[in-house]
C-alpha positions as CSV (number, residue, x, y, z in Angstrom):
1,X,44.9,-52.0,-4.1
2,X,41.8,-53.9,-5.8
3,X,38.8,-54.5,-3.5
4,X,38.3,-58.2,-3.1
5,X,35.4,-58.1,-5.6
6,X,36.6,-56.9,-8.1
7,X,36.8,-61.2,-8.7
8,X,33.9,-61.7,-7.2
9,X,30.3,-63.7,-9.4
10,X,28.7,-60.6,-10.7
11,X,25.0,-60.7,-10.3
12,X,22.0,-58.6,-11.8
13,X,18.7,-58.3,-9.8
14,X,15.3,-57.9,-11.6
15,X,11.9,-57.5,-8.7
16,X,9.6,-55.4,-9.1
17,X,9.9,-54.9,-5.5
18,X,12.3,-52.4,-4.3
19,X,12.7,-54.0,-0.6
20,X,13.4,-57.5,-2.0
21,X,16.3,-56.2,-4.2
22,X,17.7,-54.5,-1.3
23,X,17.2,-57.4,1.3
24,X,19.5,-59.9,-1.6
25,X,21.9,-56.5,-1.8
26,X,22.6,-56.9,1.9
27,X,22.8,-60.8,1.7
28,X,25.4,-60.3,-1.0
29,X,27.1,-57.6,0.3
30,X,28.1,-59.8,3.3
31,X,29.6,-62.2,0.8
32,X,32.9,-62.0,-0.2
33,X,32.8,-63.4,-3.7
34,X,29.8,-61.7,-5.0
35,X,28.6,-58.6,-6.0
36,X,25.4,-56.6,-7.6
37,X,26.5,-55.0,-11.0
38,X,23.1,-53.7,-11.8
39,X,19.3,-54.2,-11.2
40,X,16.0,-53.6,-12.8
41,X,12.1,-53.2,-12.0
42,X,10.8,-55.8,-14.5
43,X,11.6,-57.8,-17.6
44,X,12.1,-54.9,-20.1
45,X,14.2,-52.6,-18.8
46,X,16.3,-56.0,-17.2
47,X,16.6,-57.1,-21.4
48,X,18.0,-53.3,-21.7
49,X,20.6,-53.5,-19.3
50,X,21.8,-56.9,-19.7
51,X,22.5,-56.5,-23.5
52,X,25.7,-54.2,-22.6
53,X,26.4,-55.4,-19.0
54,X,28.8,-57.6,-17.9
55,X,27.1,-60.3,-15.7
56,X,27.6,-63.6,-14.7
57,X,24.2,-64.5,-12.9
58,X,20.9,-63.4,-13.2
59,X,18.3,-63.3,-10.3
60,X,14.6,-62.8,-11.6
61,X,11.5,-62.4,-10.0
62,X,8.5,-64.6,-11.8
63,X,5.9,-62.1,-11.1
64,X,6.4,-58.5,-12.5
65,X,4.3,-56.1,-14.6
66,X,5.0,-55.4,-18.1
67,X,7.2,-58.6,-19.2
68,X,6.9,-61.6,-16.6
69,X,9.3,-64.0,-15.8
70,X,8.9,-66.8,-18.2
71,X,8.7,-64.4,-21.2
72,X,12.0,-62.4,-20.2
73,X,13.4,-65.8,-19.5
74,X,12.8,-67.1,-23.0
75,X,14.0,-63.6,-24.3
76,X,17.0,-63.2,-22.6
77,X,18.2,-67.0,-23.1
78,X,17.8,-66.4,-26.8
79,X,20.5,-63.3,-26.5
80,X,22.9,-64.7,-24.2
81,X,21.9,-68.8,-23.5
82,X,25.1,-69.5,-21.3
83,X,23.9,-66.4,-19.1
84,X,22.3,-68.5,-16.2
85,X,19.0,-67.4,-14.6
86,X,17.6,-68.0,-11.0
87,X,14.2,-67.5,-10.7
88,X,12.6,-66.0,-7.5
89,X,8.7,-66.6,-6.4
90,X,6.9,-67.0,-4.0
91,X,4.7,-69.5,-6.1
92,X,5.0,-73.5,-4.8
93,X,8.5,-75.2,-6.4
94,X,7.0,-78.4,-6.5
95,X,3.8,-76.6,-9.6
96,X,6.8,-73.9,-10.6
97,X,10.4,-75.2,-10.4
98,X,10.3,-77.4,-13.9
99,X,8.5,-75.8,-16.0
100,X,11.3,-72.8,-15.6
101,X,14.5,-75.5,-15.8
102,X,12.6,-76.8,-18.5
103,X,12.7,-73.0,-20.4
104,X,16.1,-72.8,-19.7
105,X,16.4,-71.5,-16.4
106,X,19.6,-72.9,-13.9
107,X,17.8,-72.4,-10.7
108,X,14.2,-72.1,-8.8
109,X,14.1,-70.5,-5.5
110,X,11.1,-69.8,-3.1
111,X,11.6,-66.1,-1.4
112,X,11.0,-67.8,1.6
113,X,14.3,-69.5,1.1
114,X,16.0,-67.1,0.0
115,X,18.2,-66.0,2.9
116,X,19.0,-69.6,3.6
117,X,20.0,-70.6,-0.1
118,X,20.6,-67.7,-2.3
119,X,24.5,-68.0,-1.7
120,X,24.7,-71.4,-2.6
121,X,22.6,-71.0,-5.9
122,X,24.3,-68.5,-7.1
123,X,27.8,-69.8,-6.7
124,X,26.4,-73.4,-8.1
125,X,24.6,-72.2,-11.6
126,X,28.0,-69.6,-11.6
127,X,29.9,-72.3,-11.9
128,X,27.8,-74.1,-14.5
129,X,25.3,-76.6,-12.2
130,X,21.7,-76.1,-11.9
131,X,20.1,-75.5,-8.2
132,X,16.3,-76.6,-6.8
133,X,15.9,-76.5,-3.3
134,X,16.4,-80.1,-1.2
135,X,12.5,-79.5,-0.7
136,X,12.0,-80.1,-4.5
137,X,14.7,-82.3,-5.2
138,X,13.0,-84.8,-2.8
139,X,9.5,-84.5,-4.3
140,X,11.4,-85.4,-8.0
141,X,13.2,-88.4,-6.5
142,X,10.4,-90.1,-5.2
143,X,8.4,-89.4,-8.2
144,X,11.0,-91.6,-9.9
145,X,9.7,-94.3,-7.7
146,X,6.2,-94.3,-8.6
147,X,3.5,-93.9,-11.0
148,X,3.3,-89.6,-11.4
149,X,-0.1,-88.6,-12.6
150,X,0.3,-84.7,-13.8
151,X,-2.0,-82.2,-12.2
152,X,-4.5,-80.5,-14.9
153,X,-2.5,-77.2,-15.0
154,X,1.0,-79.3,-16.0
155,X,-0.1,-80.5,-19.4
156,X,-0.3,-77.0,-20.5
157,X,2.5,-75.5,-23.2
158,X,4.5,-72.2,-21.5
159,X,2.5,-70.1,-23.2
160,X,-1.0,-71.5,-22.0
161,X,0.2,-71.7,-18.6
162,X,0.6,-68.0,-19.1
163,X,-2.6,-67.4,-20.0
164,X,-3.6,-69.2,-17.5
165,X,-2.1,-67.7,-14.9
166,X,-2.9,-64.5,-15.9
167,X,-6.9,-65.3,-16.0
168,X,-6.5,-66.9,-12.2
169,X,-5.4,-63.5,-11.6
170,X,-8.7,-61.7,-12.7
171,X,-7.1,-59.9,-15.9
172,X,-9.7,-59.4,-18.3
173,X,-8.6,-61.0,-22.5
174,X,-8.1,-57.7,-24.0
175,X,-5.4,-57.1,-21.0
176,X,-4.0,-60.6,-21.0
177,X,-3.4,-59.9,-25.1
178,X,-1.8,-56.4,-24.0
179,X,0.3,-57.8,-21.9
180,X,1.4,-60.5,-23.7
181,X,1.5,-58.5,-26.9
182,X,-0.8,-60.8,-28.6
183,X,-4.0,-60.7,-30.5
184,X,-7.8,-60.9,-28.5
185,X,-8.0,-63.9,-30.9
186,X,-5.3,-65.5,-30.0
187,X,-5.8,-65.2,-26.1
188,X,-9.4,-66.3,-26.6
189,X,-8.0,-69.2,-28.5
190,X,-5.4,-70.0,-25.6
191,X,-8.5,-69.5,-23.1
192,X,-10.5,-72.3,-25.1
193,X,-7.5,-74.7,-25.4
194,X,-6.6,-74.8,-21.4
195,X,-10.4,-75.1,-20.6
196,X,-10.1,-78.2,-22.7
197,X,-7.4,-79.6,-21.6
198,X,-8.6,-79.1,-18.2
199,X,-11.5,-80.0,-18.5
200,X,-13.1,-76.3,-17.2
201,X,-16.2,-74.3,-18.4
202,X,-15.6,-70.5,-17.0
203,X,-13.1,-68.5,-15.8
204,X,-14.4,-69.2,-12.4
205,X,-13.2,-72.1,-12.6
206,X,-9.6,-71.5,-13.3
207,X,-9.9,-69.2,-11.1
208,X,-11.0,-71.4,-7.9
209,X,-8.5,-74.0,-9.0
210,X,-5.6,-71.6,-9.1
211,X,-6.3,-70.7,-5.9
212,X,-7.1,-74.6,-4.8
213,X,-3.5,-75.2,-5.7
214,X,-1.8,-72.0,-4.3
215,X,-0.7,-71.2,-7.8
216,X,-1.9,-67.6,-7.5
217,X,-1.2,-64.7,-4.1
């Protein structure tokens, strides 16, 4: 006799965290019509798996060594763009959410949320819809009612916002560039473009705004 999920959404978990991939394994394990088919610490060895794997959904942390979020995002829509992605963080929705829908993501989730929504956002982007959380789906409706005015940080490209994020963190250039596998050059470049656009001097500053706006731990 086949086990009832043998049906079921098939889902892959990439955290660098071992308890958070076990805390979504029980959630979906008490779901009928899901199940895990695979997981993975971070973005690389998640692009590894996936290639060969038979999933339906993807749940991603933003936040991991070696190949964050956004990058593994744009990666892995490039190999397989009807594979939808939810993204997991613990970063505001409201500073987070669009930029990822915007780089092809089908759902934003706060970890916070996640016991409360997970289900439902993974059955709704399985079935081809996109999920935000009521939270941030209120915040866009009644910016459609009046003027918006972008914060600093949201007139950056992806890959600034990277940058970025990764100098609010402390990372040094010559890290930032190994990370990113980029040039010193390049990241300084980066660095001198969002300090213009923002209208910054120093590190420090990105730094103290980053933190202003709860866009870093």
């Amino acid at each position: 006799m086949k086990s009832s999920k043998d049906n079921s959404i098939k889902v892959f978990l990439t955290d660098d965290h071992d308890v958070v991939r076990q805390g979504i394994k029980t959630i979906i394990s008490d779901t009928s019509d899901l199940s895990v088919v695979g997981e993975a610490e971070n973005g690389e060895e998640a692009l590894k798996k996936i290639s060969g794997l038979d999933v339906d959904v993807v749940i991603m942390d933003y936040d991991m060594p070696k190949k964050n979020g956004l990058d593994t995002l744009i990666e892995l829509k490039a190999i397989r763009p009807k594979l939808p992605v939810i993204i997991l963080s613990v970063f505001p929705e409201d500073h987070y959410g669009i930029r990822f829908l915007k780089a092809g993501a089908s759902g934003y989730l706060g970890k916070s949320n996640v016991t409360q929504q997970l289900v439902e956002a993974i059955r709704r982007v399985a079935n081809g819809g996109k999920y935000i959380s009521p939270n941030l789906a209120d915040k866009l409706v009644s910016g459609l009612n009046k003027d918006y005015d972008k914060l600093p940080h949201e007139n950056l490209t992806d890959r600034e916002f990277q940058v970025f994020h990764l100098i609010a963190t402390g990372k040094r250039l010559k890290a930032i560039a190994e990370e990113l596998h980029l040039s010193v050059n390049t990241v300084s470049t980066y660095r001198s473009r969002i300090l213009d656009k923002m209208e910054m001097e120093s590190n420090a500053s990105i730094i103290h705004y980053a933190i202003t706006n709860a866009l870093v731990k």
